[in-house]
N, C-alpha and C positions, 0 to 999 in steps of 0.2 A: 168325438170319434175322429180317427183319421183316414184320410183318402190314402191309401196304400196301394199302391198298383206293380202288379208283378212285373216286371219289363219282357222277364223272359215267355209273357202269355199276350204280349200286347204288341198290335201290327207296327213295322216298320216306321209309319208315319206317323205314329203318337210316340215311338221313340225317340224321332229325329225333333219331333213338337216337344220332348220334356228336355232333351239336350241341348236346343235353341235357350231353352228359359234357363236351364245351369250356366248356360256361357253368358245370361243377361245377366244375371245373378255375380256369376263369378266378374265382368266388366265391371260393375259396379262396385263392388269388393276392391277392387284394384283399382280405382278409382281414387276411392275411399283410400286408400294407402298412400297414394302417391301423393294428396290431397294431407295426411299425417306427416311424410316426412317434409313436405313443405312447409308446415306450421313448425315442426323439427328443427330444420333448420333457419328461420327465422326467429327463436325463443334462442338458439346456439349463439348467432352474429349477436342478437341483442345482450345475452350474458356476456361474450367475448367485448363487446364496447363497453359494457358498466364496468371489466375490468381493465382495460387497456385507458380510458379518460385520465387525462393526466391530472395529477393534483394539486399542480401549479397552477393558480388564480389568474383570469384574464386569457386564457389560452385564447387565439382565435378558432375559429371554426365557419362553417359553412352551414346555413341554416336553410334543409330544404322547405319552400313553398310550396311547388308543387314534383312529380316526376323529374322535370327539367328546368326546375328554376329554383335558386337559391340565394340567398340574402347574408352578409358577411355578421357574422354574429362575435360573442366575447362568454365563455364560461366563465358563471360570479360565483358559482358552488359548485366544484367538483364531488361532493361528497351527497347531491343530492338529486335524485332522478324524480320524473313524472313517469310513472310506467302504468299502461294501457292496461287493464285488467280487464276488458271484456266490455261490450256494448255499447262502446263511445265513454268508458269510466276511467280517468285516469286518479291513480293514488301516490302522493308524495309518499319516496319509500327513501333508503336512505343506501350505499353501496352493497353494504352487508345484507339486509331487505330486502333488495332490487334484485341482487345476485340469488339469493335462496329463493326467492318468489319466480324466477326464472328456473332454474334446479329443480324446483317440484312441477313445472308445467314439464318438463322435458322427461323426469321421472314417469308421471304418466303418460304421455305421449308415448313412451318405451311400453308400458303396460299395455295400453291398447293396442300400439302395433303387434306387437304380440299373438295377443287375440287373433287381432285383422289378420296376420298372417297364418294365422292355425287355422281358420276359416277360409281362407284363402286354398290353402294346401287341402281343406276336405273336401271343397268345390273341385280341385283339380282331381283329385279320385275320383268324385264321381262321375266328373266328365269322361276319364278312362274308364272308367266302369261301365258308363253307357257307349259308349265306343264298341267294344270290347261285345257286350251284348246286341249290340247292332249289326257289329259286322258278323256274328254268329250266326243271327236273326235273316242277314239276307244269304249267306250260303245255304243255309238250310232252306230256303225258299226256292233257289238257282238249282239245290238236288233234289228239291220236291218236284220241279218243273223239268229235269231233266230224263229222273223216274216217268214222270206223264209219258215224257214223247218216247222215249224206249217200249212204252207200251202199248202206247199210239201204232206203232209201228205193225 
């Protein structure tokens, strides 16, 4: 069964308590996104370098160790990568390999951002929707209150 709860039957305070949770919701979502186009564009630089490696033998290069320290290094196969597949795994692939194994991580990355952003966009609805019923929620309470005192009177 589901908890379905009317908004427009429910006090002010458990609206603003279910709008807090769409905007934790919705944070996390966008989170999530921003967290896809970074892995995005790290799968991008990676394909743009397996094409750009020159395929002149001996090239030098720079070999990082760490963030800030690097080691002068010499390319002995331009035609042949170690690329990182997942969990500390790395798999000899070959340019054409390396390139396409990169293409379909970015392929789906596209897919799920997709998603994330459709979800994204219905959390933003319902945040205006709860909005929208809230600020209804309290003028009707400001004319229930203001009914009183006129009668008060």
């Amino acid at each position: 069964m589901s908890n379905r709860v009317d908004l427009t039957k429910a006090e002010p305070e458990q609206i603003i308590q279910f709008k807090n949770q769409l905007n934790e919701e919705l944070e996390h979502l966008q989170a999530s996104h921003q967290a896809l186009q970074t892995a995005k564009f790290k799968y991008k630089d990676c394909q743009r370098n397996v094409a750009t490696v020159s395929a002149n033998q001996d090239n030098e290069i720079l070999v990082p160790l760490t963030a800030s320290l690097y080691v002068p290094g010499k390319v002995k196969n331009s035609d042949e990568f170690l690329v990182d597949v997942g969990t500390g795994y790395f798999v000899a692939k070959n340019r054409k390999q390396s390139s396409e194994f990169f293409e379909s991580r970015l392929k789906k990355l596209d897919q799920d951002g997709g998603k994330l952003t459709s979800l994204i966009n219905e959390k933003l609805e319902a945040v205006q929707r709860v909005d929208n019923i809230l600020r209804a929620k309290i003028m009707e309470q400001e004319h229930a209150k203001t009914q009183a005192a006129a009668k008060a009177k």
